[in-house]
N, CA, C and O atoms as a printed pandas DataFrame, in Angstrom:
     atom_number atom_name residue_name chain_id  residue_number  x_coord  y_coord  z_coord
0              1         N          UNK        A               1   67.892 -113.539 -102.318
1              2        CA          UNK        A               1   69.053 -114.315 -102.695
2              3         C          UNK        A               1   70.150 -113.395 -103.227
3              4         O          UNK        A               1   69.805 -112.616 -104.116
4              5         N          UNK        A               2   71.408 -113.366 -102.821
5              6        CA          UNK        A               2   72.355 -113.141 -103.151
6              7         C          UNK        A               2   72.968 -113.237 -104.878
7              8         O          UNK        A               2   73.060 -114.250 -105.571
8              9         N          UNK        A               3   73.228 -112.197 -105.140
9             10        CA          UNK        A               3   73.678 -112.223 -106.637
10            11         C          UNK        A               3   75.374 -112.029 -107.034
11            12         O          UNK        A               3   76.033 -111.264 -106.330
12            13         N          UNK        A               4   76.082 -112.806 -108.267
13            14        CA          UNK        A               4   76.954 -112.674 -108.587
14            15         C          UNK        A               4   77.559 -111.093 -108.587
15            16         O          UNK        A               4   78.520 -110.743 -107.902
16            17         N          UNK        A               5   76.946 -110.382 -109.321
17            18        CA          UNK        A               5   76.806 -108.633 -109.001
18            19         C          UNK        A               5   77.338 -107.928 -107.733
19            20         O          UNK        A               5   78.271 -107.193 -107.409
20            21         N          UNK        A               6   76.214 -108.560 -107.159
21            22        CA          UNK        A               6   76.016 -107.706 -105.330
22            23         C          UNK        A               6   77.217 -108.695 -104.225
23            24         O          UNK        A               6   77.404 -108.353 -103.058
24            25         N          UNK        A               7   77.820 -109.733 -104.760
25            26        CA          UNK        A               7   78.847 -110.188 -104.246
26            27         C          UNK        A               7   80.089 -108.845 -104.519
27            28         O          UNK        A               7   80.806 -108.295 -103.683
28            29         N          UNK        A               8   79.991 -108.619 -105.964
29            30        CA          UNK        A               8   81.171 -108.301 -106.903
30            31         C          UNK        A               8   81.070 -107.123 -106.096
31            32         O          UNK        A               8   81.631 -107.272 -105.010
32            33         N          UNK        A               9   80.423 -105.747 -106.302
33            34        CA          UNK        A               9   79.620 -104.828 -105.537
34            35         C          UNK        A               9   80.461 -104.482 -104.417
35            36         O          UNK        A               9   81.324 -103.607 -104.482
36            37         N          UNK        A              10   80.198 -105.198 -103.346
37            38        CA          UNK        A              10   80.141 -105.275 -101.592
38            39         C          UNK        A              10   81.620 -104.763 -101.455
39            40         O          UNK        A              10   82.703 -105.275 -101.738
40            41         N          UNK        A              11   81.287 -103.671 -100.965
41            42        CA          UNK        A              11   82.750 -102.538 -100.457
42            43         C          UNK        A              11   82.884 -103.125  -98.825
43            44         O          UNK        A              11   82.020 -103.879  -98.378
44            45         N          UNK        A              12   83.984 -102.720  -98.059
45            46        CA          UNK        A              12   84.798 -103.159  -96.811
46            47         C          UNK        A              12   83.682 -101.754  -96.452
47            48         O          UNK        A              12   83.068 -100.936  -97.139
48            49         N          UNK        A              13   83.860 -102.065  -94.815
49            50        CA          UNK        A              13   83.405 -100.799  -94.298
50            51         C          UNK        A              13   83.997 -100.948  -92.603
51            52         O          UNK        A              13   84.881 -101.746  -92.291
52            53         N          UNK        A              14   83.367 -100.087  -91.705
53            54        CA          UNK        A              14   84.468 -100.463  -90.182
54            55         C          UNK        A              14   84.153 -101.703  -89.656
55            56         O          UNK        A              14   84.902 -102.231  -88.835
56            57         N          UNK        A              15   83.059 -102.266  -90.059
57            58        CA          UNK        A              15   82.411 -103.129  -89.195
58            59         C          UNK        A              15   82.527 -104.327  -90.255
59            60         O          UNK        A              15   82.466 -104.221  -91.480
60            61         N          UNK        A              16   82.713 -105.522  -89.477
61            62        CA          UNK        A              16   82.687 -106.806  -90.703
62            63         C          UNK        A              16   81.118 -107.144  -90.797
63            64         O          UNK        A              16   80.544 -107.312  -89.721
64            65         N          UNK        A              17   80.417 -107.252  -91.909
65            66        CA          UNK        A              17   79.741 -107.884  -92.308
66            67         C          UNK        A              17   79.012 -109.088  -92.963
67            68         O          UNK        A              17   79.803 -109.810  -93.570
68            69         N          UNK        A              18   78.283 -109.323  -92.987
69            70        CA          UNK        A              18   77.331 -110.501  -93.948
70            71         C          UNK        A              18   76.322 -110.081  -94.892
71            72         O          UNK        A              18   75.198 -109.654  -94.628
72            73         N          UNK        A              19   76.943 -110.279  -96.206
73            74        CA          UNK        A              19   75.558 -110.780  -97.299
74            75         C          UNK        A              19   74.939 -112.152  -96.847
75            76         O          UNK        A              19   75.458 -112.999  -96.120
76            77         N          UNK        A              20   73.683 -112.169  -97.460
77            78        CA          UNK        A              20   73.087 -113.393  -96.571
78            79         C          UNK        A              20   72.647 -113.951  -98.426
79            80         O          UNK        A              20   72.364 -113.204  -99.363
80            81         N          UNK        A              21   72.734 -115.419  -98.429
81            82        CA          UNK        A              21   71.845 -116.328  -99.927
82            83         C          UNK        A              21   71.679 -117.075  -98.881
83            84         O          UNK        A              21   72.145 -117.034  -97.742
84            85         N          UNK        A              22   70.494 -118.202  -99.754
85            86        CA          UNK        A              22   69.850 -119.157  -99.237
86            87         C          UNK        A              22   70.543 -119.708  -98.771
87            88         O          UNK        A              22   71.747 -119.583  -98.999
88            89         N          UNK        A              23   69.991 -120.628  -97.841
89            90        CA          UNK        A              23   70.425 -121.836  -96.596
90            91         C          UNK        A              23   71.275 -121.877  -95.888
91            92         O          UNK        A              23   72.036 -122.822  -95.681
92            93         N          UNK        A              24   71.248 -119.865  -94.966
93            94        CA          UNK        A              24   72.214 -120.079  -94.475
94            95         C          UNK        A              24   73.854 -119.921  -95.235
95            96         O          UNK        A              24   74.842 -120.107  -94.524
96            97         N          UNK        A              25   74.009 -119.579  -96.671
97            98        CA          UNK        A              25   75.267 -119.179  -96.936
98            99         C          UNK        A              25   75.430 -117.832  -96.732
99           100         O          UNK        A              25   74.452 -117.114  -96.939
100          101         N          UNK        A              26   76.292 -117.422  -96.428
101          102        CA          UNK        A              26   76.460 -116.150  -96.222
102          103         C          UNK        A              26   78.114 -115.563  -96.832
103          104         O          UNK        A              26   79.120 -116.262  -96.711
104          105         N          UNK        A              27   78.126 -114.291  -97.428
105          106        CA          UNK        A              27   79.301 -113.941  -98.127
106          107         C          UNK        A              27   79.864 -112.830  -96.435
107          108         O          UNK        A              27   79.264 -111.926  -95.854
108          109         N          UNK        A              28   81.177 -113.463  -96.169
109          110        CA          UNK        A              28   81.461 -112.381  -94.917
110          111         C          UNK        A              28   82.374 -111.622  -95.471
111          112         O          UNK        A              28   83.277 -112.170  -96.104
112          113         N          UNK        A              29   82.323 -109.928  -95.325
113          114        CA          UNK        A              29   83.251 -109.257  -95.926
114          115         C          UNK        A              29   83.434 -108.733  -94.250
115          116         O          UNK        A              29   82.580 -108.654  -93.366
116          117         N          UNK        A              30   85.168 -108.364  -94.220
117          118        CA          UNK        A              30   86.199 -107.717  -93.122
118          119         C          UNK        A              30   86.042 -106.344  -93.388
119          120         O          UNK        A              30   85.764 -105.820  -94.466
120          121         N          UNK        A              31   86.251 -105.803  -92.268
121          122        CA          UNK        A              31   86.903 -104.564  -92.723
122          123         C          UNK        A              31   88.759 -104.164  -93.812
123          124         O          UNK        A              31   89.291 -103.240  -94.429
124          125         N          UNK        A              32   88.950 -105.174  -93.528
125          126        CA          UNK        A              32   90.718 -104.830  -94.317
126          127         C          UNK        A              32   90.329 -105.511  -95.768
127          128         O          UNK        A              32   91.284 -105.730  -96.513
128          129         N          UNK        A              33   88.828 -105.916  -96.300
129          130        CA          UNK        A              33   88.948 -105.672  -97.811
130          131         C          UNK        A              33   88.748 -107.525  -98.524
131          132         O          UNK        A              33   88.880 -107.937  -99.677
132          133         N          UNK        A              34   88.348 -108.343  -97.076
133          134        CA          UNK        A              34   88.592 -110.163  -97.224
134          135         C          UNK        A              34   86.894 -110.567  -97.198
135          136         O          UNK        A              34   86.037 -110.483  -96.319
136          137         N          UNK        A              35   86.877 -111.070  -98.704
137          138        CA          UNK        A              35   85.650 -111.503  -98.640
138          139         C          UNK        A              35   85.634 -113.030  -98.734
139          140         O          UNK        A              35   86.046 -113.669  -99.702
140          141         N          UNK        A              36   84.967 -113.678  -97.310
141          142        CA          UNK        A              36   84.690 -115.526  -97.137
142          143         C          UNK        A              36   83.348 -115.980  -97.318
143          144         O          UNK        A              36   82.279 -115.403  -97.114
144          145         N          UNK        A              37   83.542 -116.829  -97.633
145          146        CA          UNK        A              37   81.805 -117.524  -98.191
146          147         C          UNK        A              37   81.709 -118.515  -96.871
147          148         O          UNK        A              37   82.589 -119.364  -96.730
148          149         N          UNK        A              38   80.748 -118.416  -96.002
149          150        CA          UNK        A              38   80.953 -118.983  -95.207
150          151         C          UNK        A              38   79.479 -119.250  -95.214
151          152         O          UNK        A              38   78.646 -118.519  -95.750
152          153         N          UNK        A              39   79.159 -120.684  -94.386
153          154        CA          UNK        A              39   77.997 -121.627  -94.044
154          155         C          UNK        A              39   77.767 -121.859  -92.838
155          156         O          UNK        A              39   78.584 -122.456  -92.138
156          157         N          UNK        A              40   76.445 -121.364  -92.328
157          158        CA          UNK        A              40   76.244 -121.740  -90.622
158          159         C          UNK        A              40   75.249 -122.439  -90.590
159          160         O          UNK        A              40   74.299 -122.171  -91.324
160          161         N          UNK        A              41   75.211 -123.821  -89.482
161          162        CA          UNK        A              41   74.723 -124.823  -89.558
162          163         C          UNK        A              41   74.760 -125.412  -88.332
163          164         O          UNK        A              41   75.732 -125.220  -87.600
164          165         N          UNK        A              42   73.535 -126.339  -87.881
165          166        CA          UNK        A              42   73.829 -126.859  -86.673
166          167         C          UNK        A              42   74.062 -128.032  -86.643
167          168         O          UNK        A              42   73.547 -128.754  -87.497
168          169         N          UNK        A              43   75.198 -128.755  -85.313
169          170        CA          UNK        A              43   75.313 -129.981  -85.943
170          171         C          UNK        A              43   75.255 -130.476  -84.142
171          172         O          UNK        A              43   75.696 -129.564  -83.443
172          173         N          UNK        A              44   74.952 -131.307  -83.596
173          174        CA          UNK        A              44   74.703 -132.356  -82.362
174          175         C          UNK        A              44   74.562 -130.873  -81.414
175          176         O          UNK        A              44   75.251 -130.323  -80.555
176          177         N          UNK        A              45   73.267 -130.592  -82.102
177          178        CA          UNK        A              45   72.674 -128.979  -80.843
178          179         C          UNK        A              45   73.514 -127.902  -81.308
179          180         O          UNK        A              45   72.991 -126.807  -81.102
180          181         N          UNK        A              46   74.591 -127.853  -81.840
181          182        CA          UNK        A              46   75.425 -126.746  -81.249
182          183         C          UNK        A              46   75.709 -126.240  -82.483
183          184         O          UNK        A              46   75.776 -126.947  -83.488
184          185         N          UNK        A              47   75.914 -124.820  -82.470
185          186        CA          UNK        A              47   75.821 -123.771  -83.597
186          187         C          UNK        A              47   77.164 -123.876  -84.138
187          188         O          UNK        A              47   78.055 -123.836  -83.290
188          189         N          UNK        A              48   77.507 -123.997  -85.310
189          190        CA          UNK        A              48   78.429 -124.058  -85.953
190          191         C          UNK        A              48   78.776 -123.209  -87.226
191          192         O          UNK        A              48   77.919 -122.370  -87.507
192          193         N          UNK        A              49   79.629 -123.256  -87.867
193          194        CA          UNK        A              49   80.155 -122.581  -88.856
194          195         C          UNK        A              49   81.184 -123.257  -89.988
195          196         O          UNK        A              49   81.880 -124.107  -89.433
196          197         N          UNK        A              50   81.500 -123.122  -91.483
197          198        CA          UNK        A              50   81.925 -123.678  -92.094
198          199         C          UNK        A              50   82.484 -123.053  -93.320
199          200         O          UNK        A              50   81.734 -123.036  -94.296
200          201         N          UNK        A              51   83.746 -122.504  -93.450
201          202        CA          UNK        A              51   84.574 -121.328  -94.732
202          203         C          UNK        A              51   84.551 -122.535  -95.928
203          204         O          UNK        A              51   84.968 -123.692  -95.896
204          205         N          UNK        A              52   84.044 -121.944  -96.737
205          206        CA          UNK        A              52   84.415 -122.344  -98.072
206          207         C          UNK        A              52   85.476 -122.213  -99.067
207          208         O          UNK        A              52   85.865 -123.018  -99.913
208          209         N          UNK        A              53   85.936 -120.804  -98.733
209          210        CA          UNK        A              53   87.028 -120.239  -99.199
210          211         C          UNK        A              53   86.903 -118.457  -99.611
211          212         O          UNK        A              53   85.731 -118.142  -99.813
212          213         N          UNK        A              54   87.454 -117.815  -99.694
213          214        CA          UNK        A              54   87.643 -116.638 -100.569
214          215         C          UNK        A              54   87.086 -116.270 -101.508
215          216         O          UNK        A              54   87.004 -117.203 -102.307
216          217         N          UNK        A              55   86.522 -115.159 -101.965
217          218        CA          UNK        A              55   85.699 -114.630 -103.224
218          219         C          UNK        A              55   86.340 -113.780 -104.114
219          220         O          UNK        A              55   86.239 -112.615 -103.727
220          221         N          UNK        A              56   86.894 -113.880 -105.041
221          222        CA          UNK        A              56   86.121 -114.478 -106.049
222          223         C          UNK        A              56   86.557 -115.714 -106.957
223          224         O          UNK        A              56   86.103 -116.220 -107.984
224          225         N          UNK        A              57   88.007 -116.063 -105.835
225          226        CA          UNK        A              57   88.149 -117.285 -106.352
226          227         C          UNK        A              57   87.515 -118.721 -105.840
227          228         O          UNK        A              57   87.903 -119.808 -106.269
228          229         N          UNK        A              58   86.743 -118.593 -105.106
229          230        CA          UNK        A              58   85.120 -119.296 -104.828
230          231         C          UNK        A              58   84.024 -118.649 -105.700
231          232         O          UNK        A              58   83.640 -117.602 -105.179
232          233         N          UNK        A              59   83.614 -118.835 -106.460
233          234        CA          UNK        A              59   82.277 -118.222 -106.882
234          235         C          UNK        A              59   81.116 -118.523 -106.062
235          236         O          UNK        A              59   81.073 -119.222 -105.049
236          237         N          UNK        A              60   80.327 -117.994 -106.554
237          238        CA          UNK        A              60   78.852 -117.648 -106.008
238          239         C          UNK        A              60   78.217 -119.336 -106.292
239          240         O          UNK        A              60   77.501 -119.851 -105.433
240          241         N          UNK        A              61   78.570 -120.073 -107.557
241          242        CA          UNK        A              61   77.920 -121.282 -107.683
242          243         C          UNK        A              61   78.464 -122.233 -106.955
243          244         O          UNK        A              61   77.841 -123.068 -106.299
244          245         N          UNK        A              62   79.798 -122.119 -107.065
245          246        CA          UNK        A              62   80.585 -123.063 -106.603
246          247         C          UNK        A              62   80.406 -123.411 -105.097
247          248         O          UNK        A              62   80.193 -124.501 -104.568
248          249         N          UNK        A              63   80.588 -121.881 -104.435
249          250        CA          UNK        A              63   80.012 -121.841 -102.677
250          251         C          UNK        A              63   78.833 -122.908 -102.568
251          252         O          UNK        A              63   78.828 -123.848 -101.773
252          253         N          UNK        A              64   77.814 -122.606 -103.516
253          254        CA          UNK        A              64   76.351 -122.994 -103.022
254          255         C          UNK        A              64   76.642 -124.718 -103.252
255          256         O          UNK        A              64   76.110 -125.480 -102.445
256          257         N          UNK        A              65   77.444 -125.259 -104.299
257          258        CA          UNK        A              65   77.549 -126.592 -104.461
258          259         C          UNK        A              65   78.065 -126.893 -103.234
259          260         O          UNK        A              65   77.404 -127.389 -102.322
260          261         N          UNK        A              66   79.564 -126.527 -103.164
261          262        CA          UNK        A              66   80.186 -127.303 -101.627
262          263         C          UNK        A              66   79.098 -126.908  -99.920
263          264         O          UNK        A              66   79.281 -127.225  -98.745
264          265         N          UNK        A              67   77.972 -126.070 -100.654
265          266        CA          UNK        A              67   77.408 -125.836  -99.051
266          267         C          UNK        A              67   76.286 -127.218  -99.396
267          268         O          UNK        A              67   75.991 -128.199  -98.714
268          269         N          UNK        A              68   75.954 -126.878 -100.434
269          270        CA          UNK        A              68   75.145 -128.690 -100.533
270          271         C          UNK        A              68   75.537 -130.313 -100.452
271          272         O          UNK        A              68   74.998 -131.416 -100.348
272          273         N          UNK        A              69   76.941 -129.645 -100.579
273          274        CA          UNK        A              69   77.660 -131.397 -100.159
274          275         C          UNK        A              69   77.728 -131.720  -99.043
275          276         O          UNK        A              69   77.342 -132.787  -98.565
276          277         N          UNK        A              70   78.428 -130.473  -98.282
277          278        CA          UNK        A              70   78.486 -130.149  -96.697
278          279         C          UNK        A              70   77.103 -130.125  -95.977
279          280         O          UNK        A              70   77.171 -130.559  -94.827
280          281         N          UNK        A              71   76.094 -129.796  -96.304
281          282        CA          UNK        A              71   74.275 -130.155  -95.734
282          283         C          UNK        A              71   74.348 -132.181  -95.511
283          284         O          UNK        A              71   74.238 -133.090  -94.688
284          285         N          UNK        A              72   74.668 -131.798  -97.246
285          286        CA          UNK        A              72   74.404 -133.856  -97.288
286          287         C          UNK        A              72   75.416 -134.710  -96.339
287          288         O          UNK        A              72   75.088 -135.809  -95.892
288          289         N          UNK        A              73   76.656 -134.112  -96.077
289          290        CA          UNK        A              73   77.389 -134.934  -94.883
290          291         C          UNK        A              73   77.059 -135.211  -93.592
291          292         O          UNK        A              73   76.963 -136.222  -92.897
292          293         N          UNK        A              74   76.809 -133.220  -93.369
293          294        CA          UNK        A              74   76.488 -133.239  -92.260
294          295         C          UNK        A              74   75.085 -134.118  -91.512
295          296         O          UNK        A              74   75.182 -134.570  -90.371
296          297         N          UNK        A              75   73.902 -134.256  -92.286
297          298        CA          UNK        A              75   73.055 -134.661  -92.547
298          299         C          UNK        A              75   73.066 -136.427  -92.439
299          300         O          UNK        A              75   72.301 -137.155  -91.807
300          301         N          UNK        A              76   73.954 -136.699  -93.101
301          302        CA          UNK        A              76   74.353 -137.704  -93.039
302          303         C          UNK        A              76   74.879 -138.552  -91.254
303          304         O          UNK        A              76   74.811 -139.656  -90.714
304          305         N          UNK        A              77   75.345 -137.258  -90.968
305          306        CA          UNK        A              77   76.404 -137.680  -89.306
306          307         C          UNK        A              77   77.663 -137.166  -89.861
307          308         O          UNK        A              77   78.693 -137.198  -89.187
């Protein structure tokens, strides 16, 4: 699981990356220095994706709440 720290931490490098936390949240850092909290999820078969917003004015808790509202919708239909 992903930590407040190792969010804070996570330097740009050439290649864009992913920190990975539970269920599928994932912190995406760019190369030009843009870190998105983003959620991948499937919804009628098909692979999808879902930005939460920017880090660190998204936090680490906050991400994981709106990725649990967004489960329960989607979930929902």
């Amino acid at each position: 699981m992903l930590s407040e720290n190792k969010a804070k931490a996570a330097k740009s490098r050439q290649k864009a990356y992913k920190l990975s936390d539970s269920a599928r949240l994932n912190l995406f850092i760019t190369p030009s220095g843009g870190n998105l909290w983003r959620w991948n999820y499937v919804y009628d078969g098909k692979q999808k994706s879902m930005a939460f917003g920017p880090f660190p004015r998204v936090s680490l808790a906050e991400a994981r709440e709106k990725r649990d509202a967004a489960h329960k919708l989607v979930s929902e239909g």
